[in-house]
N, C-alpha and C positions, 0 to 999 in steps of 0.2 A: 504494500500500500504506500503511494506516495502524499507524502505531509501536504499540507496545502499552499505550501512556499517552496515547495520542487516543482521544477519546471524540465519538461523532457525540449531537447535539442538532437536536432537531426548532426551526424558528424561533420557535414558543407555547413552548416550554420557555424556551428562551433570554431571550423576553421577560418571562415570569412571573420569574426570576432577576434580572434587570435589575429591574424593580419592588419587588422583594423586596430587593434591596441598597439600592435609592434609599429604601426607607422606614426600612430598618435606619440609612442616615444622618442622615434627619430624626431618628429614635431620640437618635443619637450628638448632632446638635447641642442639641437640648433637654436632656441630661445636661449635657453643656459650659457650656449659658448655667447652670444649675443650681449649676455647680461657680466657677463662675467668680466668681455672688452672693456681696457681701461681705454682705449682710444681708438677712434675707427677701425674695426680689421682692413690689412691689406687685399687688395687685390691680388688673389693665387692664378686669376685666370682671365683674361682682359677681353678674349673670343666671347664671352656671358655674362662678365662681370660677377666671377664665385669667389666669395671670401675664403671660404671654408666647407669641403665635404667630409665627409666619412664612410667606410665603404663597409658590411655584411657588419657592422656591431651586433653583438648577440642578446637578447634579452633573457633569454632561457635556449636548451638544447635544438627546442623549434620552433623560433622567431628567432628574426633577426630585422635588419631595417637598414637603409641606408637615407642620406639626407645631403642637400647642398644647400647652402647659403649664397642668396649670390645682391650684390649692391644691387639697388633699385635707382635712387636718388634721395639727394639731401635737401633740407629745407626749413626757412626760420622756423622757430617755436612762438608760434602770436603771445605778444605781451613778456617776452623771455632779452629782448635786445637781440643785439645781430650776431653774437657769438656763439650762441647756443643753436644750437641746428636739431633738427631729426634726421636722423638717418633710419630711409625705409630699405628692408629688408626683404626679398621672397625667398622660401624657404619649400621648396621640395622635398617631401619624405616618400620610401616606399616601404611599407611592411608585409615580412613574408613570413609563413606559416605554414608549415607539413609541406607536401612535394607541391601542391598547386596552390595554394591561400596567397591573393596578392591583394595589396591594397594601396593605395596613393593619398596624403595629406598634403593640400597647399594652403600655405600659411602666407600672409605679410606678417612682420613686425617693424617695430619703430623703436628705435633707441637716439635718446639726447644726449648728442657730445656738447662739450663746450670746445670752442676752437680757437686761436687765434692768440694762446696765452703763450 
């Protein structure tokens, strides 16, 4: 007899979910490396504009994710003066799960450098 807070899942549900969390973590780590910059990342790749990828990181024995960062453009902060900028962000994640679970997250982010000190 199942409780009344089990819930049955087909094994392609299960794995699509799995996939979908491992990209949502590629997601998370590319905010992190983002947040963590004391000053704009460089430019690794000028063809996209990528600051920053990572390639098959593991979450568990199956998932895994990869993710890119790559420059968007910069831009004042209303009410901030002219030294404080945004820097927007697009952030590609793919998350994989068992032999076939694939999934895709795209993100922008936006981080405030101050520049010009």
């Amino acid at each position: 007899i199942l409780s009344g807070t089990e819930k049955r899942t087909s094994f392609a549900e299960s794995v699509h979910n799995s996939a979908v969390f491992s990209a949502d973590s590629g997601g998370e780590a590319a905010i992190h490396f983002l947040r963590m910059s004391d000053s704009p990342p460089q430019i690794v790749d000028f063809a996209d504009g990528t600051v920053h990828s990572e390639n098959d990181s593991p979450v568990i024995a199956t998932q895994e994710f990869d993710f890119e960062c790559q420059y968007s453009r910069k831009r004042p902060k209303p009410g901030w003066g002219v030294m404080f900028l945004d820097y927007d962000y697009n952030i590609d994640s793919e998350g994989r799960a068992a032999a076939q679970g694939r999934s895709n997250v795209d993100l922008v982010a936006s981080r405030l450098f101050r520049e010009g000190y």
